[in-house]
C-alpha positions in Angstrom: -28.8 -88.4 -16.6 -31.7 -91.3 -16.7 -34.6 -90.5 -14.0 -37.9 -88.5 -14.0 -35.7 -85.2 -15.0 -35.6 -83.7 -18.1 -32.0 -81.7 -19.2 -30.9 -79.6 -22.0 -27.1 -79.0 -23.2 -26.9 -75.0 -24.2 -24.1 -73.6 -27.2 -21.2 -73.9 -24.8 -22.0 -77.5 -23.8 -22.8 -76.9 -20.4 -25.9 -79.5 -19.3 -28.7 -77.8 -17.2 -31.5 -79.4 -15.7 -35.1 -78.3 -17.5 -37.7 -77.0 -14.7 -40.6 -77.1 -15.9 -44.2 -75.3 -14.7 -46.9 -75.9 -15.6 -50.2 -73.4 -15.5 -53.9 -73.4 -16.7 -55.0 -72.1 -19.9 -56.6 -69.0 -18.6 -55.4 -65.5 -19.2 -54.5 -64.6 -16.0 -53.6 -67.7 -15.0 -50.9 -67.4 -17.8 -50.0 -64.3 -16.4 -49.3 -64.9 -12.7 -47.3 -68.4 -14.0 -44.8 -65.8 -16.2 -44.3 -63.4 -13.5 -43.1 -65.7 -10.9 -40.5 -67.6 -14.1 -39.4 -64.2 -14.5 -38.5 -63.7 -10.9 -36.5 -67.4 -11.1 -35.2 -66.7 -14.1 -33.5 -63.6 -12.7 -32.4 -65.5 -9.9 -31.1 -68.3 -11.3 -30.3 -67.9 -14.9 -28.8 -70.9 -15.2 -31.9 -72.8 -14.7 -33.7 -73.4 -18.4 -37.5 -72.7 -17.4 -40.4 -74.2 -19.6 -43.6 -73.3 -19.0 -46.1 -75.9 -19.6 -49.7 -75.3 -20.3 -52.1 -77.7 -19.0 -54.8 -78.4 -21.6 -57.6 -80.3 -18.6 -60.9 -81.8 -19.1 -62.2 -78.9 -17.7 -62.2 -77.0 -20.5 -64.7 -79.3 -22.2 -67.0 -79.8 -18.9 -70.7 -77.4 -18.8 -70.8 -75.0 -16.6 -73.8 -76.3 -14.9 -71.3 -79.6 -14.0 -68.9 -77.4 -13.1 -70.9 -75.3 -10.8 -71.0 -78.6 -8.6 -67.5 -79.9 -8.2 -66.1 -76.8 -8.6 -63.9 -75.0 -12.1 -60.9 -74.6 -9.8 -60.7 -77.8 -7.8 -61.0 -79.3 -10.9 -58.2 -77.4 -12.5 -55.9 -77.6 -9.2 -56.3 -81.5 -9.5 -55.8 -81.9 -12.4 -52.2 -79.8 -12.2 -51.4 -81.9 -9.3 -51.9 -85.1 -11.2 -48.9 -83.8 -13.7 -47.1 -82.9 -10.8 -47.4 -86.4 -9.4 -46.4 -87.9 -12.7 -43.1 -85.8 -13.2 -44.5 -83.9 -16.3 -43.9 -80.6 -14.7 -42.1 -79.7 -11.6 -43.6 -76.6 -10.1 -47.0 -75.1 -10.8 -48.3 -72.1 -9.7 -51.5 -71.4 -8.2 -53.7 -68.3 -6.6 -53.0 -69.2 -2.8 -57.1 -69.3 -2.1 -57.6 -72.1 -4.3 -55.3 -74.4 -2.7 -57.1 -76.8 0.2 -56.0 -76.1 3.9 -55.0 -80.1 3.3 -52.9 -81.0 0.4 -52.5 -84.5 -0.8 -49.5 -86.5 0.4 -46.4 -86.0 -1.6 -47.5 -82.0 -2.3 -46.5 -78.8 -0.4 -46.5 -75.2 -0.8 -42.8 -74.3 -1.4 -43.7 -70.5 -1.8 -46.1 -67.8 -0.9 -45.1 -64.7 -2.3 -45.6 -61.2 -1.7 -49.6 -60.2 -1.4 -51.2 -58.0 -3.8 -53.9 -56.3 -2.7 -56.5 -58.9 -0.9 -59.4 -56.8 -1.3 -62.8 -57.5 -3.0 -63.5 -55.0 -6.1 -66.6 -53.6 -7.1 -66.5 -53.3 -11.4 -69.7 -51.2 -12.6 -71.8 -51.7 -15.9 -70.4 -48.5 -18.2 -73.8 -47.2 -17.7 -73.3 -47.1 -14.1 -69.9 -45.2 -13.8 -69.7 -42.8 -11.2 -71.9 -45.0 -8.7 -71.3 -46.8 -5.7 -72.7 -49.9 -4.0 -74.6 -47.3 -1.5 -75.8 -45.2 -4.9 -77.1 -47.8 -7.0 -80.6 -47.8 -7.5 -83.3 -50.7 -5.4 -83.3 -54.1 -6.6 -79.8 -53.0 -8.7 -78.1 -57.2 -9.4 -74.9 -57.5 -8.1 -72.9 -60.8 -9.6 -70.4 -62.9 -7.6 -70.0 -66.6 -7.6 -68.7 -66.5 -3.7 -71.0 -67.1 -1.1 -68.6 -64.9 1.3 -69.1 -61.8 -1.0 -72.9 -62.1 -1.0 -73.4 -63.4 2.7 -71.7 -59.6 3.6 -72.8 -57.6 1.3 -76.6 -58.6 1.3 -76.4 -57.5 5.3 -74.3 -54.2 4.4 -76.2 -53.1 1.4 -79.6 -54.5 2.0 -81.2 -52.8 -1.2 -79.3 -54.7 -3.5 -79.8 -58.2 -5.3 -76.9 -60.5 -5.7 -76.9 -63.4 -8.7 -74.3 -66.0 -9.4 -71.7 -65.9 -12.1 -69.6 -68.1 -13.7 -66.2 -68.0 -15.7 -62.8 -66.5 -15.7 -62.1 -62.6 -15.4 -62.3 -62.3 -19.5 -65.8 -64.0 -19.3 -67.2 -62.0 -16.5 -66.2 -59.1 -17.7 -67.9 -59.6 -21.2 -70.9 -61.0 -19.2 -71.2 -57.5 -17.1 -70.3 -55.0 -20.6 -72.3 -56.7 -23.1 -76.0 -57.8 -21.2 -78.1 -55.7 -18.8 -78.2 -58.4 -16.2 -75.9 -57.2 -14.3 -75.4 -53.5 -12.5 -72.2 -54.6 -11.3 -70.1 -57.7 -10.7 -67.5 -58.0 -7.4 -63.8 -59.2 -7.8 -60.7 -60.1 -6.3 -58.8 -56.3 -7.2 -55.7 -58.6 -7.0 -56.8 -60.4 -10.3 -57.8 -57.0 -11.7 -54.3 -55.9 -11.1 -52.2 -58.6 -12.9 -54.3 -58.4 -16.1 -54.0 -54.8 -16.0 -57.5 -53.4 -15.9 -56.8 -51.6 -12.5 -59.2 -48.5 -14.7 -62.2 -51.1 -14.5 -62.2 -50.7 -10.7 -64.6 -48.4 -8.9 -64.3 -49.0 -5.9 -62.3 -51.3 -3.4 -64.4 -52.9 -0.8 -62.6 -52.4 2.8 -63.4 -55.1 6.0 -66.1 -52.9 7.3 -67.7 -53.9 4.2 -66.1 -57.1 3.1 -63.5 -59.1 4.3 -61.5 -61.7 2.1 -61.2 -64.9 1.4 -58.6 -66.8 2.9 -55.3 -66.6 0.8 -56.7 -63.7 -1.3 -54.1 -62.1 -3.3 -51.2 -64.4 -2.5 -49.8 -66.1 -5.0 -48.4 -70.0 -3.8 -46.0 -72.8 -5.8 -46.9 -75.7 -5.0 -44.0 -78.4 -5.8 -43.2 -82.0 -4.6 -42.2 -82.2 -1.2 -39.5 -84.7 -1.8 -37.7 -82.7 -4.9 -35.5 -81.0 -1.9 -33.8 -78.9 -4.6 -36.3 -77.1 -6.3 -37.8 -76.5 -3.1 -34.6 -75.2 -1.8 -34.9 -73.3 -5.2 -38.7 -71.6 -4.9 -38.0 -71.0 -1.3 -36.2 -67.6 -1.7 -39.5 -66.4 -3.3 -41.5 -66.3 0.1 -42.4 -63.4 1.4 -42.3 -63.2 5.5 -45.2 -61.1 6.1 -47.2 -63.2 3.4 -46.3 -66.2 4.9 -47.4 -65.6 8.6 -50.6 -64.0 7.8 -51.4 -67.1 5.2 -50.7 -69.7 7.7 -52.7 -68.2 10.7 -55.6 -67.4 8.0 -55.5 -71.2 6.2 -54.9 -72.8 10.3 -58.7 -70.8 11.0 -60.5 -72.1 8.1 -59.0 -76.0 8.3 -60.3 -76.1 12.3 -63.6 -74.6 11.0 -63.8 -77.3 8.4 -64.5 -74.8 6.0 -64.0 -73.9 2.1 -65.3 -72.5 -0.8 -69.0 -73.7 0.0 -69.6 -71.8 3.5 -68.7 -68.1 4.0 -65.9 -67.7 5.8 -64.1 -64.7 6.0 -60.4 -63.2 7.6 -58.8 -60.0 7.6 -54.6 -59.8 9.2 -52.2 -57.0 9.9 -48.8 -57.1 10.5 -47.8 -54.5 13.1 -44.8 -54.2 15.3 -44.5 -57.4 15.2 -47.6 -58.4 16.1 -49.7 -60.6 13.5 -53.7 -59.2 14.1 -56.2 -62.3 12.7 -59.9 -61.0 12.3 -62.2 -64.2 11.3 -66.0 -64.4 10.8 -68.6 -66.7 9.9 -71.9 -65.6 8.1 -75.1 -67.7 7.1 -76.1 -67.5 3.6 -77.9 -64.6 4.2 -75.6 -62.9 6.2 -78.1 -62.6 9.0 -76.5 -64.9 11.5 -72.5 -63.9 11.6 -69.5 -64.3 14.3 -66.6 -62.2 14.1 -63.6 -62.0 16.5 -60.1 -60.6 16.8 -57.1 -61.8 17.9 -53.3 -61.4 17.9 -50.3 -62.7 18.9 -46.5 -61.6 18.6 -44.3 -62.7 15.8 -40.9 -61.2 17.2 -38.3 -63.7 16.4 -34.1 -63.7 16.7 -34.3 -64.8 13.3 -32.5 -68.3 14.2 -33.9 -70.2 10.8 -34.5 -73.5 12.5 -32.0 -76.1 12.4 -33.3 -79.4 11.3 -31.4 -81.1 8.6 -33.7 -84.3 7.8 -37.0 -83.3 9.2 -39.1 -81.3 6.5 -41.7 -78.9 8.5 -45.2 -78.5 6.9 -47.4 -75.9 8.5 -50.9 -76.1 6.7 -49.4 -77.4 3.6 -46.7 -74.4 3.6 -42.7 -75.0 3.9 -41.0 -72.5 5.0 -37.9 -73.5 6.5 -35.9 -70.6 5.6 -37.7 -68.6 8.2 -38.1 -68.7 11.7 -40.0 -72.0 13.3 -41.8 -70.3 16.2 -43.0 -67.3 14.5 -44.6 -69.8 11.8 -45.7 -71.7 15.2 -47.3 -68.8 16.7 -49.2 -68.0 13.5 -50.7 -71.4 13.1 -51.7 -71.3 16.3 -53.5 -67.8 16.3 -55.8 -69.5 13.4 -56.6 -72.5 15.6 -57.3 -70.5 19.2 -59.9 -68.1 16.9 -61.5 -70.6 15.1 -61.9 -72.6 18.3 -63.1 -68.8 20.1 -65.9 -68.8 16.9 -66.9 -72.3 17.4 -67.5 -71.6 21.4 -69.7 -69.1 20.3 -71.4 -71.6 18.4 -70.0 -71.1 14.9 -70.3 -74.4 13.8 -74.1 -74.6 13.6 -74.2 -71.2 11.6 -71.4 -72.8 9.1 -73.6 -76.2 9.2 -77.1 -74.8 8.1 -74.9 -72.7 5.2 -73.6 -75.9 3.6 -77.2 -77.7 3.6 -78.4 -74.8 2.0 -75.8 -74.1 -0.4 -75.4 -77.8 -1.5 -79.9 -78.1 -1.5 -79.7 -74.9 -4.1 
């Protein structure tokens, strides 16, 4: 029993190994961590589950600091450094927030099913009843995401948009209890899990805002080399989820892209044909490229046969699913990011990073 792996003997004396996850602080981050033990532990409830709560250096960084490196990156790092040291063994993460590019030794050993990927518009009490279209001139909109604001400043030219900071809770607070704000956007999925689906006054479809890359999809990232507990996570994928998430993260790594340039995607799976809408926006969202493309998905559903060779499609394992549907999605990102950067996307993405990172 000596090794990095921790075990527990129950009444009976039966020894079982201790898998432990570990999870930010944050409420909802708590919350999404205890849904997916709850689906292992019906799964396997064998398996003793500990849930470990990561106490990071984040929590005592200023905002202003963290406005630079980023709160998540931060956060995700710093989970991935307990990972690395064997102190937990799975951690679970919102899908967006991972990097196109893990570090070596890390994959995604899940995606599971999406919740709703849309953006949500939350009002100021005083506003109920109101839209983005009915708000009055000048009303301030807050988001931290530059994809949010480089759409909706084109769509909804009367508005203002401000940054701001924090987790759900703090927002929230931020909106109800100042006048700064007339209303603040969200992910609807986030909304969802901590249960304030009555907050939500509108959801904002693609015509008016397409999502972030991952959005709604929760992911587990895990070692790559613990072959068991990814064997173990592995039944928590969701198909669907997993083909639209690969084509979507394949776009945004060959446009070099992340949190600090708007990019945006919206997919549909359809008779077995995944549909892959990507754009690009300047800051402003003056200067934009959007383009659709699709490709088919149909498989015989032969799970690919290779016994040694672990398969890593934008940091995503899935080798209990089919290899060239996975194939095919990866490459629909790739051929419509490199359509977008014909068209000359990478100048629009360029000026939007010197200008985000000069503010």
């Amino acid at each position: 029993m000596e090794g990095p792996y921790k075990y527990v003997r129950n009444a009976n004396g039966k020894v079982s190994r201790v898998i432990r996850i570990g999870t930010r602080k944050s409420q909802l981050a708590r919350i999404q961590t205890d849904s997916v033990a709850e689906k292992l532990k019906r799964l396997y409830p064998d398996v003793h589950l500990e849930i470990v709560g990561m106490t990071t250096t984040g929590d005592k960084i200023l905002d202003t600091a963290l406005s630079k490196i980023g709160e998540k990156s931060l956060f995700t790092k710093e989970l991935e450094t307990a990972l690395e040291r064997n102190e937990v063994d799975l951690v679970v993460h919102s899908l967006k927030d991972l990097p196109t590019t893990l570090p070596p030794g890390f994959t995604i050993g899940a995606v599971l099913k999406r919740e709703n990927p849309h953006d949500a518009v939350v009002l100021h009490p005083k506003n109920m009843g109101k839209s983005l279209d009915t708000l009055p001139d000048k009303s301030v909109i807050g988001t931290s995401s530059l994809r949010r604001a480089a759409q909706l400043k084109k769509r909804f030219p009367h508005l203002e948009f401000k940054d701001i900071r924090g987790n759900l809770n703090t927002r929230l607070k931020k909106l109800d209890e100042k006048d700064d704000f007339a209303a603040i956007i969200l992910a609807a999925a986030g909304l969802r899990r901590m249960g304030w689906d009555s907050r939500v006054s509108q959801i904002l479809g693609p015509e008016d805002c397409m999502y972030a890359v991952g959005q709604g999809a929760l992911a587990i990232e895990v070692r790559a080399r613990d072959e068991d507990i990814l064997e173990m996570v592995s039944v928590l994928h969701d198909p669907d989820t997993v083909l639209r998430c690969i084509a979507e993260r394949a776009f945004l790594r060959r446009l070099e892209g992340g949190c600090s340039v708007p990019v945006a995607v919206h997919t549909e799976v359809k008779d077995s044909q995944l549909y892959l809408t990507g754009a690009v926006y300047s800051l402003d969202g003056s200067d934009s490229l959007k383009e659709t493309m699709q490709t088919s998905i149909a498989s015989d559903n032969k799970v690919e046969e290779r016994v040694d060779e672990r398969v890593q499609r934008v940091g995503v394992t899935a080798n209990n699913m089919p290899g060239p549907a996975q194939d095919a999605s990866e490459k629909l990102g790739l051929d419509l990011a490199n359509l977008l950067l014909s068209k000359g996307a990478k100048e629009i993405l360029t000026v939007a990073r010197q200008l985000n990172d000069a503010r």
